[in-house]
C-alpha positions in Angstrom: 0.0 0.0 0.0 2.6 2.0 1.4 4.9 1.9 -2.2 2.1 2.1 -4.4 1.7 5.7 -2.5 4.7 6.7 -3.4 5.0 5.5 -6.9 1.9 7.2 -7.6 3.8 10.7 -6.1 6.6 9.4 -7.8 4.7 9.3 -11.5 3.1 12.9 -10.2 6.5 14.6 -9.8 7.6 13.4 -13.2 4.7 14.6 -14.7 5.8 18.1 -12.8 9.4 18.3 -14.0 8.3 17.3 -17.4 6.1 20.4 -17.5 8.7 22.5 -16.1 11.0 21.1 -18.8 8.7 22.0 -21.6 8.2 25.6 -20.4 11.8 25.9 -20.3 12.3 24.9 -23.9 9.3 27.4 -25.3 11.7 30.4 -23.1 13.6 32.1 -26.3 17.7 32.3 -24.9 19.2 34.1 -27.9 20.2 30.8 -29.6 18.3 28.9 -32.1 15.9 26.5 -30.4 12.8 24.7 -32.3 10.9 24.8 -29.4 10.4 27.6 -30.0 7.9 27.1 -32.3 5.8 24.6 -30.6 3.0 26.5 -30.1 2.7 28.2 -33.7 -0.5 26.8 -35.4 -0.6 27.4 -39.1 -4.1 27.3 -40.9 -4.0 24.6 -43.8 -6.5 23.5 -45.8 -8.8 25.2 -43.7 -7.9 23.5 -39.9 -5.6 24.7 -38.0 -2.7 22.7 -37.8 1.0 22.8 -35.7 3.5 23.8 -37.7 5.7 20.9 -37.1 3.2 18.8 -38.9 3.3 21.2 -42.0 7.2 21.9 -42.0 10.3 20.7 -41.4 12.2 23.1 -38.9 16.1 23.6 -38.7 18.9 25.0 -37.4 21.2 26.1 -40.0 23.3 28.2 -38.2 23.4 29.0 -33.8 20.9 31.4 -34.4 19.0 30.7 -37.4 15.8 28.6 -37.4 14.8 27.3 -41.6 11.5 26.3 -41.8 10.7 24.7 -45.0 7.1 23.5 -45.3 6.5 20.0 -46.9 3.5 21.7 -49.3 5.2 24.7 -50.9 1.5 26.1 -51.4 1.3 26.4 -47.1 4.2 29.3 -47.3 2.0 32.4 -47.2 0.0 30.2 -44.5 3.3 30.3 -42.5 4.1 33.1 -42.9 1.2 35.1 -41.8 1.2 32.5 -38.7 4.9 33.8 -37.8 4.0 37.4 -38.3 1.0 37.2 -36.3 2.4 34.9 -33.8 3.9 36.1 -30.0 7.9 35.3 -31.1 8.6 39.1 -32.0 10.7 38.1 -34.8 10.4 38.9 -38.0 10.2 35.9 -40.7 12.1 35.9 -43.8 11.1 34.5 -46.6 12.5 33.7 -49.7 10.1 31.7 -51.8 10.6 28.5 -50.7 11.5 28.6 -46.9 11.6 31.1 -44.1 14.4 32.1 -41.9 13.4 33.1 -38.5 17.1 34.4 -36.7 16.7 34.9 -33.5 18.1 38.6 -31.9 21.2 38.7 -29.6 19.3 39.4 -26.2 20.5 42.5 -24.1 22.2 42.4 -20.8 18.7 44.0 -19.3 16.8 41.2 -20.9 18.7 38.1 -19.9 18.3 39.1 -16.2 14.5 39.6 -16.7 14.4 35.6 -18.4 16.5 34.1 -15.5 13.9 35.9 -13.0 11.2 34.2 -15.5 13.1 31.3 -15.1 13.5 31.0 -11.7 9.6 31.9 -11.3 8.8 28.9 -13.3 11.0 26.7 -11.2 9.5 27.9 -7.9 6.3 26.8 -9.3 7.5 23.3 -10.2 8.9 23.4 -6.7 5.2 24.3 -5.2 3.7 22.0 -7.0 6.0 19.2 -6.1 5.7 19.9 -2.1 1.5 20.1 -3.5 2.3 16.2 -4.1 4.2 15.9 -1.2 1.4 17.1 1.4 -1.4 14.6 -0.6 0.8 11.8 -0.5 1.8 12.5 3.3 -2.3 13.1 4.0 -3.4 9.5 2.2 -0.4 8.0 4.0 -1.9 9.2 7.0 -5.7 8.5 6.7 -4.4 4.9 5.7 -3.0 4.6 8.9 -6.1 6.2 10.7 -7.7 3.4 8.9 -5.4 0.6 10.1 -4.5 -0.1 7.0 -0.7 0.7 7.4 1.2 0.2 10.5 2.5 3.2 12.5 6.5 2.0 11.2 4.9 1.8 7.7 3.9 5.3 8.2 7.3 6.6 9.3 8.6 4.5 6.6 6.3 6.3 3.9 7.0 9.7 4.8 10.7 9.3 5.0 10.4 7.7 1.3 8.5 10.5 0.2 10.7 13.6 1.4 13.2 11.5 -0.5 11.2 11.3 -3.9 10.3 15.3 -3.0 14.0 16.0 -2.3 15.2 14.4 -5.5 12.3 15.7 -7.4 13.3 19.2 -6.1 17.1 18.6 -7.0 16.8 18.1 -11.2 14.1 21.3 -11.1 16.8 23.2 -9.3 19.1 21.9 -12.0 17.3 21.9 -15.1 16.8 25.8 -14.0 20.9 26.4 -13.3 21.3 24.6 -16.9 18.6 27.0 -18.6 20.1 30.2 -16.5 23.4 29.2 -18.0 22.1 28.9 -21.5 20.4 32.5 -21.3 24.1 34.3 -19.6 26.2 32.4 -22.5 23.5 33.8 -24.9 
């Protein structure tokens, strides 16, 4: 009873860090990243679509991203999904692909992405403490319930701070990596 707790907090956390991971990759760090462009949707043939689905997306140089749809007839498409999309770069296009390159950032605002970064790891750290506290309360109602001895209790919670604790360790490090990635620029 007592391990199927704490796989279950176990799968939660992962779920967590994954998240955190994602929002880290759609955070623009003056290098060439297609992440970037995960959220872009692209009208074609009427539905709207992801781009990665219409185009192939690369990195030609450190901070270039080429996309090259599959359809040449879904440029225009792209296009105006780029220009109208939240990246505040300007797409190039030169008839058969487009060239996104992505601005050096300033001094100013790399300090104001680490904050964003750090934000966005305190979140995944709240969060993981959320899973914490339910885990710790079902551990404890079992035990209310006789269903888990008082040692099996002890047992649990000690198990769980060390899930939380390793949990907390790669956010805290996927965060320094991303920090590091924004400084080197």
């Amino acid at each position: 009873m007592a391990n199927e707790l704490i796989d279950n907090a176990k799968a939660q956390m992962a779920k967590t860090e994954a998240a955190f991971s994602r929002q880290l990759g759609n955070i623009r760090a003056g290098r060439a990243n297609a992440s970037l462009l995960n959220r872009i949707e692209v009208e074609y043939y009427g539905v709207m679509t992801p781009l990665n689905q219409v185009a192939a997306i690369t990195i030609p140089e450190a901070r270039v991203l080429m996309v090259s749809p599959y359809d040449k007839s879904a440029l225009k498409a792209i296009d105006s999904a780029l220009n109208a999309s939240d990246l505040g770069i300007n797409p190039a296009n030169d008839g058969t692909a487009i060239r996104l390159v992505i601005p050096q950032l300033t001094g100013e605002r790399r300090i104001e992405i680490a904050k964003e970064v750090g934000k966005y790891a305190e979140e995944a750290k709240v969060a993981i403490r959320n899973i914490r506290r339910d885990a710790l309360d079902k551990a404890k109602k079992l035990e209310k319930a006789s269903e888990l001895s008082e040692d099996d209790l002890h047992r649990a919670e000690k198990d769980v701070q060390k899930v939380t604790d390793e949990a907390t360790k790669r956010i805290d490090a996927l965060a320094a990596e991303k920090e590091q990635e924004i400084k080197e620029g």
